[in-house]
N, CA, C and O of each residue as an XYZ file, in Angstrom:
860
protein
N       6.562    -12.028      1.972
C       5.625    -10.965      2.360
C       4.352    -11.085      1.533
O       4.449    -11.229      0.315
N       3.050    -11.028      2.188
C       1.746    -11.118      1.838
C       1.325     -9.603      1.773
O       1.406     -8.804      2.707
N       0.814     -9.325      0.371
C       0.136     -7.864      0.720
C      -1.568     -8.310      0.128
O      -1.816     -9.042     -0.831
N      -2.406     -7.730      0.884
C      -3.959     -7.813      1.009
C      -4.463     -6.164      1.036
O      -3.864     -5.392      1.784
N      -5.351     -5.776      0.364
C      -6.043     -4.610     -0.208
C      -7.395     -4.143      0.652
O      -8.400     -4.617      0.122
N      -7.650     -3.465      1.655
C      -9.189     -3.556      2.170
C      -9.279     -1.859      2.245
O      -8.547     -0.925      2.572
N     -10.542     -2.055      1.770
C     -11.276     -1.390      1.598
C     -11.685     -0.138      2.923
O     -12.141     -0.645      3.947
N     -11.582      0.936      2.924
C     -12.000      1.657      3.823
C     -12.692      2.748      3.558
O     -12.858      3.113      2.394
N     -13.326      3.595      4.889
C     -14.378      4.700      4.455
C     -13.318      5.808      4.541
O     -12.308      5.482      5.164
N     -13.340      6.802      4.141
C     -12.053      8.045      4.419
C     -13.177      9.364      3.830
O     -13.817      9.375      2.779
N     -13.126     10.456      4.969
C     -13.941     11.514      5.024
C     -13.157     12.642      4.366
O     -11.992     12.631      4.763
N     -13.404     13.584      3.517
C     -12.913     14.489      2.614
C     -13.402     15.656      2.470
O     -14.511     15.855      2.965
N     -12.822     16.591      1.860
C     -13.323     18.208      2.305
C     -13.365     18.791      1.110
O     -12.484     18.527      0.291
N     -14.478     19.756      0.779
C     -14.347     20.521     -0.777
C     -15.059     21.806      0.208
O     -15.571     21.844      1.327
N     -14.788     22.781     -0.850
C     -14.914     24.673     -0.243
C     -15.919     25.184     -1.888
O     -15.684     24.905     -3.064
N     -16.596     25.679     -1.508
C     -17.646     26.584     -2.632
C     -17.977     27.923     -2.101
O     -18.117     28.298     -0.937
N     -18.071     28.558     -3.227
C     -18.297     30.017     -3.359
C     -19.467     29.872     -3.962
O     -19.428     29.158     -4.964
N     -20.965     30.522     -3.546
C     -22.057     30.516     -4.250
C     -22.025     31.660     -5.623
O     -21.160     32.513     -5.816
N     -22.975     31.440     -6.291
C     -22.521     32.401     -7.732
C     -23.805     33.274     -6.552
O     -24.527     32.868     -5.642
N     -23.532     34.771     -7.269
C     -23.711     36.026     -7.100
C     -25.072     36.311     -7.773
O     -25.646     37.360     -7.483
N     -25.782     35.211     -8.895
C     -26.717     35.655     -9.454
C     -28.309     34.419     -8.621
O     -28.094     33.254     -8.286
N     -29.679     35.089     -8.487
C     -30.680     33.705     -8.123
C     -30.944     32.660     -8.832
O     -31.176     32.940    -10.008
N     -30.991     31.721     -8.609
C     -31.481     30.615     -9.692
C     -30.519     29.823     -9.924
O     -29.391     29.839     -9.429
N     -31.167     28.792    -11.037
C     -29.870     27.457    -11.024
C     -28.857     28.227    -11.799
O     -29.072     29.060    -12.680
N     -27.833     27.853    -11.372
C     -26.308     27.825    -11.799
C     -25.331     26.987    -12.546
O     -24.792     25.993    -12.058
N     -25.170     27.336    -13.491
C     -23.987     26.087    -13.763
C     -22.365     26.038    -12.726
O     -21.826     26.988    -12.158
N     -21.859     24.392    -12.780
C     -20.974     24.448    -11.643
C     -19.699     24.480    -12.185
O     -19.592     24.078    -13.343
N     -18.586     24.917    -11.533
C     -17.495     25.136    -12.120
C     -16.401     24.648    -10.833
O     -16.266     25.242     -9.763
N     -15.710     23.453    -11.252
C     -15.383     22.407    -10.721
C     -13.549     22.748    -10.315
O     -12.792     22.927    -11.269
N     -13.176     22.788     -9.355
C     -11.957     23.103     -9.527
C     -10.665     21.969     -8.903
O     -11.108     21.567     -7.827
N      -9.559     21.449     -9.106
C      -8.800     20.103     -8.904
C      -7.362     21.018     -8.153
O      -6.928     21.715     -9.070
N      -6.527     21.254     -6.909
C      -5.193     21.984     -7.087
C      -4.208     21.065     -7.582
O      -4.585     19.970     -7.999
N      -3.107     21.345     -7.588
C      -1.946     20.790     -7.813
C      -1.293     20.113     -6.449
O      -1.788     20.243     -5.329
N       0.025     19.296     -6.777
C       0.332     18.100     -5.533
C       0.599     19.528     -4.486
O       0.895     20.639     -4.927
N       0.467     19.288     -3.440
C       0.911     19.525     -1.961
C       0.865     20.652     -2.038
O       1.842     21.377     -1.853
N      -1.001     21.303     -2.514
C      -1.772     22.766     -2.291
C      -3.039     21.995     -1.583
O      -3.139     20.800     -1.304
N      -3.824     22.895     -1.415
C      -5.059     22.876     -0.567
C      -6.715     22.998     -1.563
O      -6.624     23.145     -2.781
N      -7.594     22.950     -1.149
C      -8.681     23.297     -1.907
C      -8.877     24.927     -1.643
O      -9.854     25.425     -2.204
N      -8.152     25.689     -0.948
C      -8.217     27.011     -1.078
C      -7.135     27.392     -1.845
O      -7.256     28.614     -1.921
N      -6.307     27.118     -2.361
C      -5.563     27.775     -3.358
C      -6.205     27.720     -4.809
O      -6.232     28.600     -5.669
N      -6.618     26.669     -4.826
C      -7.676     26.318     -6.026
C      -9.184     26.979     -6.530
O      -9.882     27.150     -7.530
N      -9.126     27.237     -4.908
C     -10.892     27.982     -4.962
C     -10.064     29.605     -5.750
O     -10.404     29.771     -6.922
N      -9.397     30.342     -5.361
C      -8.737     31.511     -5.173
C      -8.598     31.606     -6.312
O      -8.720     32.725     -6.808
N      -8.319     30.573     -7.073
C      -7.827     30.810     -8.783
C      -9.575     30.799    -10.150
O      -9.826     31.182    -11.292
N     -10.279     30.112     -9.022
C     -11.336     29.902     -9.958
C     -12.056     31.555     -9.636
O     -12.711     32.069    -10.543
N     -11.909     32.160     -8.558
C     -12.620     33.150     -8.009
C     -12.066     34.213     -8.933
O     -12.769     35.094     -9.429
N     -10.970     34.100     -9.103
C     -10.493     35.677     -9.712
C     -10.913     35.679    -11.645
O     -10.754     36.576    -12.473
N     -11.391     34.491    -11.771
C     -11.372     34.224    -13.181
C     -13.207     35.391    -13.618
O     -14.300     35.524    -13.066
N     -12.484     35.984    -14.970
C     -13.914     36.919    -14.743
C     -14.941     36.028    -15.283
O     -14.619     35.166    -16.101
N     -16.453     36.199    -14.794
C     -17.396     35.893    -15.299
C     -17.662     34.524    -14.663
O     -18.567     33.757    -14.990
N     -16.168     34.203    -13.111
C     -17.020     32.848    -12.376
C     -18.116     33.014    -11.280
O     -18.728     32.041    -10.838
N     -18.310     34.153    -10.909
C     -19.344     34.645     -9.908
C     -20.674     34.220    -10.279
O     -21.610     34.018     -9.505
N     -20.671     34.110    -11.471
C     -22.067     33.639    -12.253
C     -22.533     32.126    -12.145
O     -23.668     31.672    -12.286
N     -21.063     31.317    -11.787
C     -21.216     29.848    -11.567
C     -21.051     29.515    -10.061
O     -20.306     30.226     -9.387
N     -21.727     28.439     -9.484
C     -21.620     27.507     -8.457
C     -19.969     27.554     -8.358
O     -19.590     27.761     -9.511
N     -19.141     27.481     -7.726
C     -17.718     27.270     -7.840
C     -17.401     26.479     -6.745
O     -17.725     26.917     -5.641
N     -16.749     25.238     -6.825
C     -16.465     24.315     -6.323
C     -15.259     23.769     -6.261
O     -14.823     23.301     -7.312
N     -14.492     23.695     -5.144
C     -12.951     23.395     -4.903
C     -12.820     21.921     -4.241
O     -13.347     21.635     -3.166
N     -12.073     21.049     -4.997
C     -12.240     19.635     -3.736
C     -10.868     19.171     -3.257
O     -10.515     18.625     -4.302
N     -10.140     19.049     -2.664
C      -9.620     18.590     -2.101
C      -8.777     16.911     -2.320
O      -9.357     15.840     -2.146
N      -7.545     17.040     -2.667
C      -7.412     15.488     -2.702
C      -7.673     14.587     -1.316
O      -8.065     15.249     -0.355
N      -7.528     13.385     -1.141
C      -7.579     12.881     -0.186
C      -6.510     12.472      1.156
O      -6.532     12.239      2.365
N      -5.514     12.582     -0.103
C      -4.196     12.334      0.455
C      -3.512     13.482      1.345
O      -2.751     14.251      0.758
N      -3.718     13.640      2.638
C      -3.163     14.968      3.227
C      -2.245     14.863      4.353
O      -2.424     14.155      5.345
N      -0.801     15.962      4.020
C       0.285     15.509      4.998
C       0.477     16.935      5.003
O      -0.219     17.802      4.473
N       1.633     17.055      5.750
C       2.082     18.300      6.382
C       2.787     18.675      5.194
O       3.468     17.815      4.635
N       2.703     20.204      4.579
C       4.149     20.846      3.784
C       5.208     20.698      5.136
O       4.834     20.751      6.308
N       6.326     20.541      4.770
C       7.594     20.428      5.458
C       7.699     21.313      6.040
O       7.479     21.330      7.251
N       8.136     22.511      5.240
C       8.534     23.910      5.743
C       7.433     24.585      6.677
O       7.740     25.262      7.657
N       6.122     24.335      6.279
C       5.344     25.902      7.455
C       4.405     24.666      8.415
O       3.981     24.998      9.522
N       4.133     23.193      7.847
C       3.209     22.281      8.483
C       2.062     22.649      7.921
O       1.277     21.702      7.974
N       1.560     23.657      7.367
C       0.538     23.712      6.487
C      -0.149     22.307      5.980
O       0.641     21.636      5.317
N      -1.152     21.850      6.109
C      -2.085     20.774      5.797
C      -2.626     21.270      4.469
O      -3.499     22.089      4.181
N      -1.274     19.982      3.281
C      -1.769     19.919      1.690
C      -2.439     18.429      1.360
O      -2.881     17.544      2.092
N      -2.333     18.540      0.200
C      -3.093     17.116      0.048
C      -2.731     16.956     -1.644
O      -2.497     17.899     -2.399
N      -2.759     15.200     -2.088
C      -2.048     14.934     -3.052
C      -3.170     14.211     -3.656
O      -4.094     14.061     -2.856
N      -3.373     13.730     -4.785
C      -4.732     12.938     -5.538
C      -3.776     11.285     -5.335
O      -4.335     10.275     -4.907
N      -2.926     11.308     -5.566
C      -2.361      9.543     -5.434
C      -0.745      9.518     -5.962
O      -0.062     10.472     -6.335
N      -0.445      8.324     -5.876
C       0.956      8.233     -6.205
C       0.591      6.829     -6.799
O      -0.468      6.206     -6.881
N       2.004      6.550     -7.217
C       1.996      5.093     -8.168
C       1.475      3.917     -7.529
O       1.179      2.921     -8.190
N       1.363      3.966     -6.439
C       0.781      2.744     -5.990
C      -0.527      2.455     -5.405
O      -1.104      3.027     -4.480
N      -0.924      1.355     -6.195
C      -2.084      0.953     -6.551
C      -3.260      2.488     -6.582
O      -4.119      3.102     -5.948
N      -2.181      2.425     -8.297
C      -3.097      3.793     -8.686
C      -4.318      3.415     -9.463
O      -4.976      4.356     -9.906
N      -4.621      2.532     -9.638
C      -5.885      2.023    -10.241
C      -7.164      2.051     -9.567
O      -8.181      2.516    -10.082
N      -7.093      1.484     -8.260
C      -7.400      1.992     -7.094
C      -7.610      3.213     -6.525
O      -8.795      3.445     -6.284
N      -6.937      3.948     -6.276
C      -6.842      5.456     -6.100
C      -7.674      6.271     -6.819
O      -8.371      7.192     -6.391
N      -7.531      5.796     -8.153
C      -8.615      6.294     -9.540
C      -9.850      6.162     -9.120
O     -10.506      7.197     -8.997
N     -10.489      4.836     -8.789
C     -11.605      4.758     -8.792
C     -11.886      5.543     -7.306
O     -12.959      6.144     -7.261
N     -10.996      5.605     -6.027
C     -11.625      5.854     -5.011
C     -12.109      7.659     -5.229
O     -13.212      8.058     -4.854
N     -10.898      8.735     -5.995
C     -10.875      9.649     -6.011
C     -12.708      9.604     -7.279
O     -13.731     10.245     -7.036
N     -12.559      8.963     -8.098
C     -13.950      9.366     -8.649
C     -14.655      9.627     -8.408
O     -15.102     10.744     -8.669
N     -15.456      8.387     -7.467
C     -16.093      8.382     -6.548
C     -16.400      9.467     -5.739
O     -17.557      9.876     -5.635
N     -15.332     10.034     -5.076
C     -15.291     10.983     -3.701
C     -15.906     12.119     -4.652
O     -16.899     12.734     -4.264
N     -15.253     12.436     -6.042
C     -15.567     13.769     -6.385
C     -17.291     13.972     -7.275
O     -17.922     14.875     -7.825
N     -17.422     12.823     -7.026
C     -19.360     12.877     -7.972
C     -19.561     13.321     -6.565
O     -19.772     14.533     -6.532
N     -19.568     12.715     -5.303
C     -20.217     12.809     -4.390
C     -20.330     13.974     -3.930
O     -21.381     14.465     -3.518
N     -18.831     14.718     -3.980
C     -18.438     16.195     -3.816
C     -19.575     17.135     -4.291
O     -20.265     17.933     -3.656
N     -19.556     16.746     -5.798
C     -20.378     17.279     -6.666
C     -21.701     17.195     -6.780
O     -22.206     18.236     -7.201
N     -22.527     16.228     -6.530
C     -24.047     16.002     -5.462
C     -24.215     16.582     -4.557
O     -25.344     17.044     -4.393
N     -23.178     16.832     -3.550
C     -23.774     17.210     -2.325
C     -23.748     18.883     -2.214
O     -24.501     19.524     -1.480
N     -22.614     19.519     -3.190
C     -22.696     21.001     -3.536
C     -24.382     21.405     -4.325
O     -24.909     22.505     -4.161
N     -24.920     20.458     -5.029
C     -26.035     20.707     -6.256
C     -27.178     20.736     -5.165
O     -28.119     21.522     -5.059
N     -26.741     19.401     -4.203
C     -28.097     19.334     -3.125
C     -28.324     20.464     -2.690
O     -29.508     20.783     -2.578
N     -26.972     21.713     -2.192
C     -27.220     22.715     -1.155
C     -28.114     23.773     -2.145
O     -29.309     23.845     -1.861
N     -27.550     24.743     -3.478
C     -27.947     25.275     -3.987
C     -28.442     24.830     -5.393
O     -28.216     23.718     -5.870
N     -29.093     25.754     -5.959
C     -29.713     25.251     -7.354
C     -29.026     25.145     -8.460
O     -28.597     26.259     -8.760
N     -28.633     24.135     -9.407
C     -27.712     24.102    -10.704
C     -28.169     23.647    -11.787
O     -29.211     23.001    -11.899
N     -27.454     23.941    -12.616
C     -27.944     23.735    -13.747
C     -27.102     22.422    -14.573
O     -26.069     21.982    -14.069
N     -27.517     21.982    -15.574
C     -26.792     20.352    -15.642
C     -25.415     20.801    -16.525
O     -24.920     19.942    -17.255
N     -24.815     22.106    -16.461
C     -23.928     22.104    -16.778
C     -22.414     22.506    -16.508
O     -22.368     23.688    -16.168
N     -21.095     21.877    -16.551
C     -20.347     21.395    -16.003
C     -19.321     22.001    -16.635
O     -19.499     22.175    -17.841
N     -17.815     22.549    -15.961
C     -16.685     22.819    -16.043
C     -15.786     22.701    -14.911
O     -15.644     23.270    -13.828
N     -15.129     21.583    -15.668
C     -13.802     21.074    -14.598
C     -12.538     21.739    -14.704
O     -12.416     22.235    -15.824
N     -11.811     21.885    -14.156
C     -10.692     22.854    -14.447
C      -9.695     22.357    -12.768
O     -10.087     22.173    -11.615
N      -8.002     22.279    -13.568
C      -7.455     21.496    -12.636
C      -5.768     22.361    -12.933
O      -5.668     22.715    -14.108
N      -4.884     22.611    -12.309
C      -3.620     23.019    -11.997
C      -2.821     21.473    -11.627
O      -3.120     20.563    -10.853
N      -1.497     21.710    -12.731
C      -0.332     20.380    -12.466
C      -1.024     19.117    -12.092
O      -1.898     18.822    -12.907
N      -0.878     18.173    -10.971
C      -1.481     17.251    -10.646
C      -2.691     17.260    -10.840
O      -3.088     16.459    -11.687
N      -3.508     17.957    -10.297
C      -5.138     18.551    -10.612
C      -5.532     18.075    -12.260
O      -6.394     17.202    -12.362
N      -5.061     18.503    -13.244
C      -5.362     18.285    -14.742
C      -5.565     16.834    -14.825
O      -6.384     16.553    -15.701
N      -5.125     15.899    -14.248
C      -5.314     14.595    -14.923
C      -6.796     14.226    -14.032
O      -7.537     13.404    -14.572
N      -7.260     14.850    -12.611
C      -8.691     14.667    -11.719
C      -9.408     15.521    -13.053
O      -9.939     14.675    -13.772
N      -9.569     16.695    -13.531
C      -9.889     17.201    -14.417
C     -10.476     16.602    -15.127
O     -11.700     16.686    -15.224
N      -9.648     15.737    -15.899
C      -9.740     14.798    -17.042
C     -10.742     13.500    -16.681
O     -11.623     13.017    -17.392
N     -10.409     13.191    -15.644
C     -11.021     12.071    -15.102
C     -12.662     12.478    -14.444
O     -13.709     11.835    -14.520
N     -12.461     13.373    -14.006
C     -13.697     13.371    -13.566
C     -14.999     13.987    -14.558
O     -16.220     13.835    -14.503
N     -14.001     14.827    -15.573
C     -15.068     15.074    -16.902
C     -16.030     13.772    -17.946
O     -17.134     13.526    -18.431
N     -14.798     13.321    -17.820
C     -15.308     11.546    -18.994
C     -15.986     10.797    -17.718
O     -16.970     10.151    -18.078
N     -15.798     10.737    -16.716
C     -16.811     10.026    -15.958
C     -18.157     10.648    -15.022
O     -18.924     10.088    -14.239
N     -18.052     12.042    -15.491
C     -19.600     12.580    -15.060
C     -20.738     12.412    -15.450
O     -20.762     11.993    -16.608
N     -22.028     12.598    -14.848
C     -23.099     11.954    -15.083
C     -23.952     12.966    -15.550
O     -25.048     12.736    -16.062
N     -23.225     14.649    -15.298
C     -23.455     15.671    -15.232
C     -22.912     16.021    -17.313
O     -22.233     15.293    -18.037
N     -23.569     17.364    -17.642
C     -23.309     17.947    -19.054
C     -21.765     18.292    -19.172
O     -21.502     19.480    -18.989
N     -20.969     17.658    -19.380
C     -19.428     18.259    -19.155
C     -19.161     19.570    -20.588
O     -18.556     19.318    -21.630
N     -19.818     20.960    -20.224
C     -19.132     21.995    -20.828
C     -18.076     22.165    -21.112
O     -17.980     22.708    -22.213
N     -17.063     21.935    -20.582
C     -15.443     21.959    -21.089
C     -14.059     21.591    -19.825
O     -14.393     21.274    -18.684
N     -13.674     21.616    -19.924
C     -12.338     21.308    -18.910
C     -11.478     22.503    -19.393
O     -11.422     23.075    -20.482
N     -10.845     22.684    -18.255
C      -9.612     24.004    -18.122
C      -8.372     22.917    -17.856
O      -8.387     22.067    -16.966
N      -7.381     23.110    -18.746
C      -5.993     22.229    -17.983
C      -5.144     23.425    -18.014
O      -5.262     24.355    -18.812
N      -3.869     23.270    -16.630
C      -3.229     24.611    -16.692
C      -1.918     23.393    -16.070
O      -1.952     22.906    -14.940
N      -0.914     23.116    -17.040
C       0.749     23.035    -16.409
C       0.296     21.260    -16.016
O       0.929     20.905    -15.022
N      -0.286     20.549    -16.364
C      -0.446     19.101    -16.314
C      -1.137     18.571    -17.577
O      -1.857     19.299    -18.260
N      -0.796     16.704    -18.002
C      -1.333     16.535    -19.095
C      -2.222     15.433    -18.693
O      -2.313     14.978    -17.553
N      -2.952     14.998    -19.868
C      -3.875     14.044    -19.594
C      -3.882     12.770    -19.296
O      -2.876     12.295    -19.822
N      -4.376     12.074    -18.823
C      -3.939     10.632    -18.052
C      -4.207      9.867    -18.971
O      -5.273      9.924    -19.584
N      -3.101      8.869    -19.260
C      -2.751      8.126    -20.205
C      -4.158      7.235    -20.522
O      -4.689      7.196    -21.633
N      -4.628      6.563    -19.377
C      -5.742      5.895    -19.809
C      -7.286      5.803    -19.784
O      -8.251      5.048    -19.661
N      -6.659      7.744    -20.086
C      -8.635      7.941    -21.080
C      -8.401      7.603    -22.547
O      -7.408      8.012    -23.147
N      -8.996      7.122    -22.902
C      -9.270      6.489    -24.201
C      -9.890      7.588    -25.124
O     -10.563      8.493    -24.631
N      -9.659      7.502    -26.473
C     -10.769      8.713    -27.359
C     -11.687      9.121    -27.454
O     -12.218     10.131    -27.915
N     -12.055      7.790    -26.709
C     -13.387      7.437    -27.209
C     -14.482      8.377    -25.899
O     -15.578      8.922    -26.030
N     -13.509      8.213    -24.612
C     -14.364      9.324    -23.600
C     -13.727     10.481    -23.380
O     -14.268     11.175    -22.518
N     -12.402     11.086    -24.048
C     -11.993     12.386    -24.179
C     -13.298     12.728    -24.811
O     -14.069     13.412    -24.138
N     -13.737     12.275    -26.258
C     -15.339     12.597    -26.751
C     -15.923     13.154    -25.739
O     -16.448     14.218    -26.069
N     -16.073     12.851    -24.491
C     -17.250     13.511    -23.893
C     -17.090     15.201    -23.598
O     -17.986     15.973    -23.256
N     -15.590     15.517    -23.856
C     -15.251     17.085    -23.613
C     -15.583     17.731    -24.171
O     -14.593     18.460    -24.111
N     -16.518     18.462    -25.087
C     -16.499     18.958    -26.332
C     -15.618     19.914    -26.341
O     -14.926     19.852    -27.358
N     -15.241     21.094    -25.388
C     -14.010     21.608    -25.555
C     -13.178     21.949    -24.648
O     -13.532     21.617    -23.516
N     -12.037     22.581    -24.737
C     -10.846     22.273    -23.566
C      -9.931     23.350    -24.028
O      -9.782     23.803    -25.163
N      -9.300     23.691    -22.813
C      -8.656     25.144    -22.888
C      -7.829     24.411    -22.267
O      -8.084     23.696    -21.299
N      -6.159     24.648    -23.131
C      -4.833     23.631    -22.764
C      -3.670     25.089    -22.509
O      -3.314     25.896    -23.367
N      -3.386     25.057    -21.444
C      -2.244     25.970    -20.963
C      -0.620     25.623    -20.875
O      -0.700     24.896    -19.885
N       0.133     25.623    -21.048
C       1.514     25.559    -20.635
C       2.577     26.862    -20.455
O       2.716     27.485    -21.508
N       3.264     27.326    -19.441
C       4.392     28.117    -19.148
C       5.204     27.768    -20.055
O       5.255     26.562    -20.294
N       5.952     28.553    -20.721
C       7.042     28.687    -21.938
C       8.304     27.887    -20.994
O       9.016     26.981    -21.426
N       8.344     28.275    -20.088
C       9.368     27.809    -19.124
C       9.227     26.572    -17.970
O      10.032     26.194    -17.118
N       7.918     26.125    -18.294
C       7.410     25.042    -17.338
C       8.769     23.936    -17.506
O       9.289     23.727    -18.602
N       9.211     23.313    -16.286
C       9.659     21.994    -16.333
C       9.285     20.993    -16.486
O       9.832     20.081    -17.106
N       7.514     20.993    -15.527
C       7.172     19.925    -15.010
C       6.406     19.121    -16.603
O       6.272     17.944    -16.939
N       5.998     20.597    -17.347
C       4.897     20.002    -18.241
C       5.331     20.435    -19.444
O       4.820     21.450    -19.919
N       6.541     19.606    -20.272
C       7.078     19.929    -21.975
C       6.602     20.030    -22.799
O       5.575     19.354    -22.875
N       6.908     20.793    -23.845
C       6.298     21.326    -24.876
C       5.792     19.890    -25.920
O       4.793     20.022    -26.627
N       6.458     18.759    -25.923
C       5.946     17.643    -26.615
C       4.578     17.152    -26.015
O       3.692     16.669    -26.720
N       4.483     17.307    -24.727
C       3.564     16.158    -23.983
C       2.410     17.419    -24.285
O       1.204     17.187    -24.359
N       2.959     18.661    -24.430
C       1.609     20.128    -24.784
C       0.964     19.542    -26.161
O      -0.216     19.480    -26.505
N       1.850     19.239    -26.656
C       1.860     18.914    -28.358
C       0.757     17.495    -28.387
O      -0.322     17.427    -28.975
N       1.359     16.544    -27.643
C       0.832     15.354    -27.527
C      -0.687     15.628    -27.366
O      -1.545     15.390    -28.215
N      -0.979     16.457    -25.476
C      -2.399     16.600    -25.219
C      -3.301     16.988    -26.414
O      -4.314     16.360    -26.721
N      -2.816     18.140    -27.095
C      -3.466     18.553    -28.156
C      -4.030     17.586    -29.138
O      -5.224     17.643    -29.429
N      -3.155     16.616    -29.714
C      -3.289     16.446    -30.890
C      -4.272     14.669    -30.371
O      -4.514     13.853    -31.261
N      -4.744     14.349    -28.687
C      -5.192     13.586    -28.673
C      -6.678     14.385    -28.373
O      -7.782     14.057    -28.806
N      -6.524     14.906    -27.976
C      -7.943     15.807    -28.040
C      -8.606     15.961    -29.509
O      -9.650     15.369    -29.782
N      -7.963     16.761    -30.403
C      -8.167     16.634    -31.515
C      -8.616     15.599    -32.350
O      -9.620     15.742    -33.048
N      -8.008     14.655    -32.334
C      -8.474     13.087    -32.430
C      -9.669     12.812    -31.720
O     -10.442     12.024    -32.265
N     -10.051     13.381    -30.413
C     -11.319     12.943    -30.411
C     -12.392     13.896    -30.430
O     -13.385     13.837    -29.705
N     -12.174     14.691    -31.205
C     -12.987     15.927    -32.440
C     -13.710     16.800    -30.866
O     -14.897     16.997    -30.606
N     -12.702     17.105    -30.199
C     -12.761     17.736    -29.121
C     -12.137     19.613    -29.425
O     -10.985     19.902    -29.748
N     -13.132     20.482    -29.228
C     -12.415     21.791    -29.680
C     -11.612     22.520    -28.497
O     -12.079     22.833    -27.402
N     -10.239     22.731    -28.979
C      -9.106     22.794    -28.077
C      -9.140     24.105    -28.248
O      -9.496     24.328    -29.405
N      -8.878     25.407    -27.465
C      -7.742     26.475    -27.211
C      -6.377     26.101    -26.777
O      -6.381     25.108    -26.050
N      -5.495     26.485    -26.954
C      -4.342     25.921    -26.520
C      -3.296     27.285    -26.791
O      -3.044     27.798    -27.881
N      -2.691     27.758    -25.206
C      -2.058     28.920    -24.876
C      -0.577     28.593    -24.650
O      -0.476     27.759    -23.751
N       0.303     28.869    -25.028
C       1.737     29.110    -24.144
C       1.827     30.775    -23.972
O       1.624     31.677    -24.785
N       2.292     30.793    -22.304
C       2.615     31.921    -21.793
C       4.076     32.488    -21.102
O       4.656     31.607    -20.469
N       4.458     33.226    -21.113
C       5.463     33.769    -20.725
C       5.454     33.652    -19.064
O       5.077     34.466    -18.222
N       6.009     32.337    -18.928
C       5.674     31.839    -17.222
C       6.145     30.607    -17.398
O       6.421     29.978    -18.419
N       6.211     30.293    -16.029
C       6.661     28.635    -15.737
C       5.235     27.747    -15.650
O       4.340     27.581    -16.478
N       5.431     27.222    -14.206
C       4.877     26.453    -13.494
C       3.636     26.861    -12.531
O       3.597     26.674    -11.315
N       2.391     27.600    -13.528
C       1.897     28.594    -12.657
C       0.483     28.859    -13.371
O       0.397     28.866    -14.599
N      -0.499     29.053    -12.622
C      -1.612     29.838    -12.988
C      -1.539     31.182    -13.583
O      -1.971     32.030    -12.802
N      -1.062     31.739    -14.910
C      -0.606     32.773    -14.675
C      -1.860     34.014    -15.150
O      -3.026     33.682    -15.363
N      -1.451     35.219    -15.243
C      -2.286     36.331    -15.650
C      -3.181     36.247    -17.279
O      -4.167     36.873    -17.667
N      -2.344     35.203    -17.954
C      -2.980     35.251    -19.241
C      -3.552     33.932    -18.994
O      -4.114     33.638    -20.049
N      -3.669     33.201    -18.348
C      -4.447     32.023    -17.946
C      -5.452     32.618    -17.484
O      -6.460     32.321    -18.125
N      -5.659     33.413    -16.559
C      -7.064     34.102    -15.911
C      -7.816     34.757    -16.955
O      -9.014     34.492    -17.045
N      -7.345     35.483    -17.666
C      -7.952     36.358    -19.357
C      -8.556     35.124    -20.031
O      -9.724     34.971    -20.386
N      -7.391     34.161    -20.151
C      -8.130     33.191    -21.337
C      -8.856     32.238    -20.368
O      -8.861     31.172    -20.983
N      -9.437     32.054    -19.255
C     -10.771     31.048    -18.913
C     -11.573     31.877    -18.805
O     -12.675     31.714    -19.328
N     -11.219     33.227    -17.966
C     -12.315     34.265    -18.570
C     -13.249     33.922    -19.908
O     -14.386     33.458    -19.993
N     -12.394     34.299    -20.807
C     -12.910     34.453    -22.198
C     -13.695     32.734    -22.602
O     -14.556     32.598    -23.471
N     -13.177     31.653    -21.795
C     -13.253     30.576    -22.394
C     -15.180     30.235    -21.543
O     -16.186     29.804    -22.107
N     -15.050     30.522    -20.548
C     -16.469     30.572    -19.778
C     -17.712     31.119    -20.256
O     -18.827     30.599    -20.259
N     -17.243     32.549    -20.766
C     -17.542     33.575    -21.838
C     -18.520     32.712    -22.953
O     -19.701     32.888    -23.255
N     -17.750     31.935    -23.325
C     -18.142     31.463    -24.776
C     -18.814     30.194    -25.071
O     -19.385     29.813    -26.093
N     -18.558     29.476    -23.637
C     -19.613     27.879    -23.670
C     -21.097     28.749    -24.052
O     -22.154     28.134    -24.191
């Protein structure tokens, strides 16, 4: 068996909420988790206080299949194969995302990515490779992708790290781990455990509140 790699165009969907105030805006970038939508994602950045003030921007992975149970149309950022690939295509898609939201309304060059489970590692990725001021990243119940290097975690200056006390997906070592590689790259961390699992929860909304608050 011969396998060969080609290249294709694939059309993609992101959802924004304009901020509430005139003038440029800073944008506030949002990633969901595997097999959610860019409206579950928008929904979480919306309720956060003090995002009405930002551009808010939801994108969509590329990867989209039916949930089983209702047929609901979710979408996944990639799977193991030829995830190297996948990396670069999803980059790509999300600068563009992110251009073409700045083209519609006015912004300002500064940037917050923020991502749920799967979502956290687009987060990550799309912060160290923006062209844009990266203000901080939100991670909530996912960790960071093995091959950002220190050297462009650097570009975060700070980062608000979440985990459920009860999460499965995302253990208290790999919480431990994210931290202490952030730290290493003299990146200023908040870092929450909450009385919750696998979830955006109520003290997650308080603390990006507060964390938006304070860029």
């Amino acid at each position: 068996m011969n396998e060969r790699i080609v290249a294709a165009a694939i059309h993609g969907r992101y959802l924004t909420i304009p901020p509430e105030t005139s003038g440029p805006a800073p944008v506030f970038v949002g990633f969901h988790g595997y097999a959610e939508d860019a409206e579950e994602q928008l929904e979480r950045l919306r309720v956060i206080p003090g995002s009405s003030l930002w551009l808010c921007v939801s994108i969509q992975g590329l990867h989209r299949f039916y949930q089983r149970r209702t047929e609901k149309v979710v979408a996944s950022w990639m799977t193991r194969q030829h995830r190297e690939l996948a990396i670069a295509d999803n980059i790509a898609f999300v600068s563009a995302c992110i251009e073409s939201a700045a083209a519609e309304w006015p912004t300002t060059a500064s940037t917050v990515f923020a991502g749920f489970s799967q979502g956290v590692g687009m987060a990550f990725r799309a912060a160290v490779s923006s062209t844009r001021r990266v203000a901080g990243v939100i991670a909530v119940g996912g960790d960071i992708p093995p091959e950002i290097g220190s050297e462009a975690l650097g570009r975060v200056s700070t980062a608000l790290v979440a985990r459920g006390i009860s999460d499965p997906w995302y253990s208290r070592e790999k919480f431990a781990e994210d931290q202490r590689r952030l730290r290493e790259a003299s990146v200023t961390v908040d870092a929450i455990e909450f009385d919750g699992g696998h979830e955006w929860s109520g003290q997650v909304i308080e603390a990006a509140g507060h964390f938006l608050r304070n860029l």
